[in-house]
C-alpha positions in Angstrom: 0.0 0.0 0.0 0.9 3.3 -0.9 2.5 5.2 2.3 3.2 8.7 0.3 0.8 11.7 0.2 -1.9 10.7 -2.5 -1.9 13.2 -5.0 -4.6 16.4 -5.4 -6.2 17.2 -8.4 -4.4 20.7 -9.6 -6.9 23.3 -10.2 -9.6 21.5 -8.1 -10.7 23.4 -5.0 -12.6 20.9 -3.3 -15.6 22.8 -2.4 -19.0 22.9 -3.2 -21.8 20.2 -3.9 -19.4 17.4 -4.8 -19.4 13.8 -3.8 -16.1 11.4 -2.9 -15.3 8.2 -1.9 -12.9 8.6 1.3 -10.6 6.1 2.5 -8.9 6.3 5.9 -6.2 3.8 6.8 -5.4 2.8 10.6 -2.4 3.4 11.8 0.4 0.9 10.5 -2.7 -1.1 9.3 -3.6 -2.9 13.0 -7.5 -3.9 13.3 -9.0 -1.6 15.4 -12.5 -1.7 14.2 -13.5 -4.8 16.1 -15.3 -3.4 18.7 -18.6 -1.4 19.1 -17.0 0.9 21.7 -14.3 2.2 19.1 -16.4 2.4 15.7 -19.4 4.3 18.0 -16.5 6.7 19.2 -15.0 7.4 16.0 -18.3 7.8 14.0 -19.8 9.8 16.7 -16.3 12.5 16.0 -17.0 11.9 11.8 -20.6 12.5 12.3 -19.7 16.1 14.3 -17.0 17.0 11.1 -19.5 16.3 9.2 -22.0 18.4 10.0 -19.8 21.3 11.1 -18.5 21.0 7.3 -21.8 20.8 5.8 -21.4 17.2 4.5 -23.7 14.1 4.6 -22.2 10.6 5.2 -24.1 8.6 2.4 -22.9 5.3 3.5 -19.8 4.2 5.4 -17.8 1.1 6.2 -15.5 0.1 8.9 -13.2 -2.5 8.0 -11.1 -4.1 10.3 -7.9 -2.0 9.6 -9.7 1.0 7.6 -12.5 3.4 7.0 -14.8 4.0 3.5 -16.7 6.5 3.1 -19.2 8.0 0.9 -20.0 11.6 1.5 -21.8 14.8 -0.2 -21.1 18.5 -0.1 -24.4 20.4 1.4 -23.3 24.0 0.5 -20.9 26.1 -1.8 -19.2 25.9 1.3 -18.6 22.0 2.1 -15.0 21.8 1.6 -13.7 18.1 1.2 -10.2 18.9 2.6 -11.3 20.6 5.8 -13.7 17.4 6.5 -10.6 15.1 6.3 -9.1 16.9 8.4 -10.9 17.6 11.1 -13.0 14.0 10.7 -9.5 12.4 11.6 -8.2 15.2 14.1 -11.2 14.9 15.5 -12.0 11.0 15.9 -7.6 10.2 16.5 -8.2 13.1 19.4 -10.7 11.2 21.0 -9.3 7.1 20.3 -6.1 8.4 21.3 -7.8 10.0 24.8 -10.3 7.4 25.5 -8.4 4.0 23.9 -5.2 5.1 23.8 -2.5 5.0 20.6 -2.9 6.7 17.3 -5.8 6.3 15.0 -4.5 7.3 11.3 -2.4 6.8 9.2 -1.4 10.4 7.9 -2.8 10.7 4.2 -5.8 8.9 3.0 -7.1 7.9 -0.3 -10.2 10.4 -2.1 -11.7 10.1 -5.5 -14.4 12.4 -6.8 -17.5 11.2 -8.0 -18.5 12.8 -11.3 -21.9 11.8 -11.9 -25.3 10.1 -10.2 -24.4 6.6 -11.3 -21.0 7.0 -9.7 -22.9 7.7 -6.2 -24.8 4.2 -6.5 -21.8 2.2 -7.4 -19.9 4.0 -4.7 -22.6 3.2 -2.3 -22.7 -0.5 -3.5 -18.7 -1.1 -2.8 -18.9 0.2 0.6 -22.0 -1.5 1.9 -21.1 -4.7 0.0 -17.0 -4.6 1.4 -17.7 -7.2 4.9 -19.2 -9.8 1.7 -15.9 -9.2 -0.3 -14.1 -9.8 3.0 -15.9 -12.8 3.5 -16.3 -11.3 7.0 -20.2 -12.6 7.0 -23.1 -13.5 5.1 -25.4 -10.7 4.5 -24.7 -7.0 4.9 -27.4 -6.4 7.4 -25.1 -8.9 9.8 -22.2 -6.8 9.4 -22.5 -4.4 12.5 -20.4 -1.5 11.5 -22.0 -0.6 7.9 -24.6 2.1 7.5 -25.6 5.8 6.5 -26.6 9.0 8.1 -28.7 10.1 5.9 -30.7 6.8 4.9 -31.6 3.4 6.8 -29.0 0.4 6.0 -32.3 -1.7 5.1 -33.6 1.4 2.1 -29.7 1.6 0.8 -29.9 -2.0 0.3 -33.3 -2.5 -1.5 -31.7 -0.8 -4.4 -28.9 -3.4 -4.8 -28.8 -5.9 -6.7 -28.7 -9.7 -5.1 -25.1 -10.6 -4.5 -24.8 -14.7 -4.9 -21.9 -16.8 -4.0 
């Protein structure tokens, strides 16, 4: 895996009604996102950047040893670099006073959406990520999968049966 700073788009400024797939790393990759305690902490800290930033969290996924995420600009305003930043200075602040250790790696991973379609397929990955993992059965037995702005159960009646 890449350990360098990902790369920005040039004459991109990151603000206004977009959409992007987010992906935070743990810390030297060590599974972290085992517990109820820890996911509920950290998403409690994304869901405050979040709306401080004027974002929604469309759907989200904690793996193991990393984060996805799925979120939308509200405003001219909603700048996608300022979320990052405070959604990790923010949730490693409160892991690293209540758990103990650091959260993040430093850089993540973005990608801007650039149309609707790109929101659904997005949405798909991230939900469908514990079935790639083989971590269980069904999405809805996966604990730590959901969106803010949506129930788990309405995200999932629009995709498509996954067999195998």
């Amino acid at each position: 895996m890449q350990t360098g700073k990902p790369p920005h788009f040039r004459h991109f400024d990151y603000t206004g009604f977009h959409r992007y797939s987010l992906t935070f790393c743990t810390d030297q990759r060590r599974v972290l996102f085992q517990e109820a305690r820890v996911v509920e902490l950290v998403l409690s800290q994304i869901s405050r950047a979040a709306n401080e930033r004027e974002f929604a969290v469309i759907a989200y996924c904690f793996m193991p040893d990393h984060l996805h995420l799925l979120v939308h600009g509200e405003s001219e305003a909603a700048d996608c670099r300022r979320f990052i930043t405070l959604a990790k200075q923010y949730s490693g602040y409160y892991y690293s006073k209540e758990i103990g250790g650091k959260l993040w790696q430093r850089y993540g991973y973005e990608r801007t959406l650039r149309n609707d379609q790109d929101t659904l397929d997005v949405a798909r990955y991230i939900v469908q990520n514990p079935l790639r993992a083989k971590l269980v059965a069904k999405v809805e037995d996966y604990p730590f999968v959901g969106s803010m702005v949506c129930d788990l159960k309405d995200l999932l009646l629009s995709l498509p049966v996954q067999s195998g």
